[in-house]
C-alpha positions in Angstrom: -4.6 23.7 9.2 -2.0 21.4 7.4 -3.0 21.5 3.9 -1.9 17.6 3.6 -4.7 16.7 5.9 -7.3 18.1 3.5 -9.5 15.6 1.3 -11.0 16.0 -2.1 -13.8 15.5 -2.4 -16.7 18.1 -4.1 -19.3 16.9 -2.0 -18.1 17.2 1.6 -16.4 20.8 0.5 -20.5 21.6 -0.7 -21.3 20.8 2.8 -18.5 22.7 4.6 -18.7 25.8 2.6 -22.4 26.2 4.0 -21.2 26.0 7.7 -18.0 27.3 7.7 -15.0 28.9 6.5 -14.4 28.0 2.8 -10.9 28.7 3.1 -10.5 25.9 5.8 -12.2 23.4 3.8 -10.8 23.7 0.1 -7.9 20.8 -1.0 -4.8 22.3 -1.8 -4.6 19.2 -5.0 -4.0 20.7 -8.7 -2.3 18.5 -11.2 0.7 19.9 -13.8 2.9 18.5 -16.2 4.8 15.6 -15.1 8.4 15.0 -16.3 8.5 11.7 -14.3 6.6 8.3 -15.8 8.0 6.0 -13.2 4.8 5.2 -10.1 5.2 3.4 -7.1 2.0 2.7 -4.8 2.5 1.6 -1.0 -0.2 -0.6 0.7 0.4 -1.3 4.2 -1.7 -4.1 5.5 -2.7 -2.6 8.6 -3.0 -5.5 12.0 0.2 -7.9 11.2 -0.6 -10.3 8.4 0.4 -13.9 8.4 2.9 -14.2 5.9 2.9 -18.4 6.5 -0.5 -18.1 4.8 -0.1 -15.6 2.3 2.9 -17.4 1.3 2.9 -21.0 2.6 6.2 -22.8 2.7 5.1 -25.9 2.0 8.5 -28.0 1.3 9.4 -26.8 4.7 8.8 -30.3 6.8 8.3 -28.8 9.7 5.1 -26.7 7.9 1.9 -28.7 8.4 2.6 -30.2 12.2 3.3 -26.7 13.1 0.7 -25.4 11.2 -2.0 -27.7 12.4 -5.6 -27.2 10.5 -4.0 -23.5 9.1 -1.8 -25.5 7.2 -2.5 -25.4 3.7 -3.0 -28.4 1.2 -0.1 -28.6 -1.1 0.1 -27.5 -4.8 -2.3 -29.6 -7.3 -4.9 -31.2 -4.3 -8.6 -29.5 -5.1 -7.8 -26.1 -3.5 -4.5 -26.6 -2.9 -1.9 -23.7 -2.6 0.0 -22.0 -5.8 3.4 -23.2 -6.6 5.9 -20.8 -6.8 8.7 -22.8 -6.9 10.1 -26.3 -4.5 9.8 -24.3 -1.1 7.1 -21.7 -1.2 3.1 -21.4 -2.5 1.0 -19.2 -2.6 -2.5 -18.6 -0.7 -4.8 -20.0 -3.5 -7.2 -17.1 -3.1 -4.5 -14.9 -4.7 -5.0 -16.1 -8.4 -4.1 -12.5 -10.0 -0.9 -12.1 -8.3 0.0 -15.7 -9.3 -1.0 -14.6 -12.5 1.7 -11.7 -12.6 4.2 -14.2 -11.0 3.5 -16.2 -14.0 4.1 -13.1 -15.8 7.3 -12.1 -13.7 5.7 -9.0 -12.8 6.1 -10.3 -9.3 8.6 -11.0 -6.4 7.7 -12.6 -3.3 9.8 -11.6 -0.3 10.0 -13.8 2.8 11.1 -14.0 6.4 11.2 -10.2 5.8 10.5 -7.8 8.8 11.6 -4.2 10.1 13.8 -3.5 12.8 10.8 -3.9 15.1 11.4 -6.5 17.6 8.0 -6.2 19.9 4.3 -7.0 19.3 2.5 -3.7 19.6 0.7 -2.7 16.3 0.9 0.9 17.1 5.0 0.9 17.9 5.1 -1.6 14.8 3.8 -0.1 12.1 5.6 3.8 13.5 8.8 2.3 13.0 7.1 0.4 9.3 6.6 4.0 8.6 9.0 6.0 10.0 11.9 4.7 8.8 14.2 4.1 11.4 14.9 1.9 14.5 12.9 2.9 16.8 9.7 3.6 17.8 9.0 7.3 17.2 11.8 8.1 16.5 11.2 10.1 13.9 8.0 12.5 13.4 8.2 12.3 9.4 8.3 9.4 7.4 10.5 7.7 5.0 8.5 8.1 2.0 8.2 12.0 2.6 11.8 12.5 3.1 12.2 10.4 -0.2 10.3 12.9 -2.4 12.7 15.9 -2.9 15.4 13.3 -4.7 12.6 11.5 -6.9 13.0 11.8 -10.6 10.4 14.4 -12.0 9.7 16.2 -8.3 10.3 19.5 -10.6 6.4 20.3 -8.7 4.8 21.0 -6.3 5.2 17.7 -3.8 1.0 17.9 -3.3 1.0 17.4 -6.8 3.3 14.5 -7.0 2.5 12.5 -3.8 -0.8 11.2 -2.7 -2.8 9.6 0.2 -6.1 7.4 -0.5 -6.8 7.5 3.1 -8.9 9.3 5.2 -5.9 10.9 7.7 -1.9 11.0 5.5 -0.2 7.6 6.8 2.6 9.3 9.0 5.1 7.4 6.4 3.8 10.4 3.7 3.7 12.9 6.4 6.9 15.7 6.6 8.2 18.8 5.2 7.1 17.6 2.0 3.3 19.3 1.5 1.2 16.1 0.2 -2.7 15.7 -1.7 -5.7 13.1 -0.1 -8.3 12.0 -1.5 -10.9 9.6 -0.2 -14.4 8.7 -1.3 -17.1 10.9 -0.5 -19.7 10.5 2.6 -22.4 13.0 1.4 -24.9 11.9 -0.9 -24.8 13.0 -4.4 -25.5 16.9 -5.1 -27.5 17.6 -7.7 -26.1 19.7 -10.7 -28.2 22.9 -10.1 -26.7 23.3 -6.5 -23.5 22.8 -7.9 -24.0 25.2 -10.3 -25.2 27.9 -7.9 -22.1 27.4 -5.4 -19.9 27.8 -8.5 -21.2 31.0 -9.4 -20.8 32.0 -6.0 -17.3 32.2 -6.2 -17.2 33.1 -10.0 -15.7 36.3 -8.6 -12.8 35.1 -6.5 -10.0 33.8 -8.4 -8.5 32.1 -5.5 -11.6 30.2 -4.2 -13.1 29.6 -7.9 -9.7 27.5 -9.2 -9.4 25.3 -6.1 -13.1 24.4 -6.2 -12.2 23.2 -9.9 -9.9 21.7 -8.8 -12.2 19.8 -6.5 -14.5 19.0 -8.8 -12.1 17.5 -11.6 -10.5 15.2 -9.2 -13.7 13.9 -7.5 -15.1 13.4 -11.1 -11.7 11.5 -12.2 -11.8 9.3 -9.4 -15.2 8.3 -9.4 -15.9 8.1 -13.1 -16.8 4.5 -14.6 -15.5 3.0 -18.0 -19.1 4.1 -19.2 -18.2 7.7 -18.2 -21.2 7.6 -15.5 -20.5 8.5 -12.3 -19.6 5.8 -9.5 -20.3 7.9 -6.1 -21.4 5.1 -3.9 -18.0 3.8 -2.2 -18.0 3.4 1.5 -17.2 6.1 4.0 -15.9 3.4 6.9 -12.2 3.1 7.7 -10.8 1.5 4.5 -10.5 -2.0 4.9 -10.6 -4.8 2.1 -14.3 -4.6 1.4 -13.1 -0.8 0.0 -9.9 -1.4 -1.2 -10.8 -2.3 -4.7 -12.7 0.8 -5.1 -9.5 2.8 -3.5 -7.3 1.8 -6.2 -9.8 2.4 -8.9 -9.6 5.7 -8.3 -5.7 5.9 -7.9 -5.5 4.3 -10.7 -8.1 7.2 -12.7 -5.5 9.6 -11.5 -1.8 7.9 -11.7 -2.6 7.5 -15.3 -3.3 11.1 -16.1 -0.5 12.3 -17.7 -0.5 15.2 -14.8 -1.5 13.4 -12.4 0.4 12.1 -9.2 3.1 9.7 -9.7 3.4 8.7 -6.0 0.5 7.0 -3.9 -0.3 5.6 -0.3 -3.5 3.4 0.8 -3.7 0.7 3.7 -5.9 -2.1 4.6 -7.4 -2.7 7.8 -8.5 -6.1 9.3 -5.0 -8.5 9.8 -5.3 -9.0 13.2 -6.6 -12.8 12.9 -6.5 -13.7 16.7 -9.5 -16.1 16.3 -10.9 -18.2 13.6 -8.3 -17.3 11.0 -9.1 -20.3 8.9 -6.9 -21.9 5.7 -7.9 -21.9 2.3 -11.5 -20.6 3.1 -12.6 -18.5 6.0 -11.6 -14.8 6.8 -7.6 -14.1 6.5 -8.7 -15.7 2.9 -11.5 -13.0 2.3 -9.1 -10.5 3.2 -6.3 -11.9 0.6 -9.0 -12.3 -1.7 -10.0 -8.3 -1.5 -6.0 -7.3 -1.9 -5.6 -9.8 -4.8 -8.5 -8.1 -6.3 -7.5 -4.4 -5.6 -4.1 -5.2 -6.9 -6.2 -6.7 -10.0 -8.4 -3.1 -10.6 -4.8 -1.3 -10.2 -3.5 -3.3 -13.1 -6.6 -3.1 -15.5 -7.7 0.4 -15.0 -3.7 1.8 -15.2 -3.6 0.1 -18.8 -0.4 1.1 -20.5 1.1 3.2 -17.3 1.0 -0.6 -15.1 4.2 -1.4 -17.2 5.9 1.6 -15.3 4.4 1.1 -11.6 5.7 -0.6 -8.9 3.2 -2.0 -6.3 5.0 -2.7 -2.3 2.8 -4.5 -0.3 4.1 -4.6 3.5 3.3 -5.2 7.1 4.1 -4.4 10.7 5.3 -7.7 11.8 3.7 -11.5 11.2 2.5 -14.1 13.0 3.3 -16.7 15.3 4.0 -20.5 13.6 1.6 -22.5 15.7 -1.8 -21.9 16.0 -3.0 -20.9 19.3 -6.3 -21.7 21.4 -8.9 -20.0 19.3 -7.9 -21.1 16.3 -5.6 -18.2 15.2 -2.2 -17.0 15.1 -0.2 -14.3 18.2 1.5 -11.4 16.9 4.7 -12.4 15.7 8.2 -11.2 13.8 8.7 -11.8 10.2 6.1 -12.2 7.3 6.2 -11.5 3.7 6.0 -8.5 1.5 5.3 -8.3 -2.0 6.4 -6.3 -5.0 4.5 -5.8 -8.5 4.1 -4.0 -11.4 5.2 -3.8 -15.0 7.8 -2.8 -13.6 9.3 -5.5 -11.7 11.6 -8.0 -12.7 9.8 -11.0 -11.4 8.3 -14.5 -11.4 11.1 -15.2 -8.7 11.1 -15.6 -4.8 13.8 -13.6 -2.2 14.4 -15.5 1.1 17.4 -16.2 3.3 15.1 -19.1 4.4 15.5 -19.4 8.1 13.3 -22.7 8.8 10.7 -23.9 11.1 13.0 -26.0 13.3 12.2 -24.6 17.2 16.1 -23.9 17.7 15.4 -21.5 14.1 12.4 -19.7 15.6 12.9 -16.0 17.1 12.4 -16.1 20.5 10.9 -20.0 20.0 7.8 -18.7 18.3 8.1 -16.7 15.1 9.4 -16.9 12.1 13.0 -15.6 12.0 13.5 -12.4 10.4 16.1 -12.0 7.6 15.6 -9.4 5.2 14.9 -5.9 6.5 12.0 -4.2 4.7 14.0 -0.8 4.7 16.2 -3.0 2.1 13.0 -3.5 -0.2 12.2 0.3 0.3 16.0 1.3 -0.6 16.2 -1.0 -3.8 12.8 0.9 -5.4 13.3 3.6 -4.4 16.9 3.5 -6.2 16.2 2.0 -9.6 12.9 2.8 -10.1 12.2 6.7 -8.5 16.0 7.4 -9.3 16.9 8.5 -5.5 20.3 8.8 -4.9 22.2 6.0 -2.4 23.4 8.8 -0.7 20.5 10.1 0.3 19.3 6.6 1.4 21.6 6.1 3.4 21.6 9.8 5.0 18.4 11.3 4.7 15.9 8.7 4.2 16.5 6.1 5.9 19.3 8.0 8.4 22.4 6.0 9.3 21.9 3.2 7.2 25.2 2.7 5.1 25.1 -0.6 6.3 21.8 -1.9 5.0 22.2 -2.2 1.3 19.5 -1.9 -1.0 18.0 -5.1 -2.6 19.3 -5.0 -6.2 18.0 -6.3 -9.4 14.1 -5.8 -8.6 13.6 -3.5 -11.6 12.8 -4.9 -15.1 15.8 -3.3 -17.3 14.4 -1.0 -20.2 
């Protein structure tokens, strides 16, 4: 069994280790010391979200007639969009990050996109996280080849890297052994079982430290402010209605001072085909649960947020115009998002490309002009110290050409 598909959590290892093997169900996760303080956290936002609504370019005149009743009301009406500058706003139910905008802890990125040129979700967000230019192409991903040439990898890489997801996203998968951790399914156990199943392997050094280790992660990730326990996060795919609890718990363990410095999670639930809506309605409840995760991340990692960076990325957008149920087709470009302490923000990137038809790809989408591999490169650069070199060879193979977005660190 790959020991980066293994999961931490106490409670489903209790279960296991009464029906099977306990060396098949252990995690293979122990924390040491860090040298490292830099973090960067990947979302993907799993179903192609609609960057025209997350970030509505309002000063565009071609915006509201294509638009139609998605269009959002402009900045200052009663729930009008954010202003971010003459051109773009954003979504209005994404007050924190317009808080860290104010705060220049943000950059907006638009009319960005892979290389991907098609609408399948499935060959779209491969190549998001595969790094290349093609559709499996590659049976590892970027972020995984990325690890070896991070500053403070002087650990084991399941130390250092993380998934919050119930299978690793293939972007974290590779020669590079990688920790999971989701919440737990099982109900509670009580502390005399515990204790019992403990002493059962009291005797076997092996099996005794990594059900420690078990224990101390699930009891880092799901410990409250108050120090009580917080056990009761949902077992479903992680969608928005989770994602908030998801980054509590990264957070619990990013800010240990050996804990992982690396972490992955996605969001499920972008495909708005029907009944998207505007400034209310369910794309908005959806931006509303990411502006909230992105909220618990920067509360709960306290001090440590001024060293993270936060990418927030997509398969592909939307189409402009609305179609026949009141939603949008999949489409090319859409926007991406980075933020932390970290960042040197309160600013927008975008080779703006217009709405005009003759400026639409393929007469429907919104033109693509930055290539998210760019984003990737420029983080990965100045804030986890990889070498351009190995960017350009090893990462994100054969890409000399596509330099890495500059400037996107705050300088120390």
């Amino acid at each position: 069994m790959n020991k980066s598909s293994y999961t931490m959590q106490r409670r489903e290892f209790i279960r296991s280790s009464m029906l099977a093997s306990l060396s098949m169900c252990l995690p293979r996760v122990s924390f040491g010391r860090v040298d490292s303080e830099s973090r960067f956290v990947l979302i993907i936002l799993r179903g192609a979200m609609d960057g025209l609504a997350a970030v509505a370019p309002y000063g565009e005149k071609h915006y509201e007639n294509l638009r139609g009743e998605l269009a959002l009301d402009k900045p200052g009406s009663t729930k009008g969009a954010l202003k971010l500058d003459g051109l773009f706003a954003l979504h209005p139910s994404l007050n924190n990050l317009y808080a860290c905008y104010q705060q220049k802890e943000l950059v907006v990125l638009h009319a960005i996109a892979s290389p991907y040129r098609e609408r399948s979700h499935f060959d779209g967000q491969d190549l998001l996280e595969n790094g290349t230019t093609q559709p499996h192409a590659a049976i590892d991903g970027w972020l995984n080849r990325a690890l070896p040439g991070m500053k403070g990898m002087h650990r084991d890489s399941e130390e250092f890297a993380m998934a919050f997801a119930h299978n690793v996203p293939l972007v974290l998968r590779g020669v590079q052994r990688v920790g999971s951790w989701v919440p737990s399914k099982l109900p509670a156990t009580d502390d005399d079982t515990l204790q019992r199943i403990e002493q059962m392997y009291a005797t076997d050094p092996y099996f005794a430290s990594r059900l420690q280790t078990a224990m101390q992660t699930d009891a880092i990730a799901n410990e409250k402010e108050d120090g009580s326990d917080n056990n009761s996060m949902s077992p479903n795919k992680i969608g928005n209605s989770t994602l908030s609890a998801i980054t509590s718990a990264a957070a619990k363990m990013l800010k240990q001072v050996d804990g992982p410095r690396v972490a992955v999670m996605d969001a499920t639930g972008w495909d708005t085909h029907a009944n998207q809506g505007a400034a209310n309605g369910q794309l908005a409840t959806r931006l509303s649960g990411l502006d909230t995760a992105i909220d618990t991340l920067r509360s709960e990692l306290g001090a440590v947020w001024q060293q993270t960076v936060v990418v927030i990325a997509t398969e592909f957008g939307r189409t402009v115009a609305v179609n026949g149920t009141r939603g949008t087709d999949h489409g090319t470009a859409s926007c991406a998002f980075a933020v932390g302490g970290a960042i040197n923000g309160g600013r927008v990137i975008a080779d703006w490309p217009g709405l005009a038809s003759h400026q639409l790809y393929q007469g429907r989408d919104l033109m693509p002009t930055t290539d998210l591999r760019a984003l990737f490169k420029g983080v990965l650069l100045e804030h986890m110290g990889v070498s351009e070199l190995s960017l350009e060879s090893r990462v994100f193979a054969n890409s000399h050409n596509l330099k890495p977005l500059s400037g996107l660190i705050r300088s120390s």
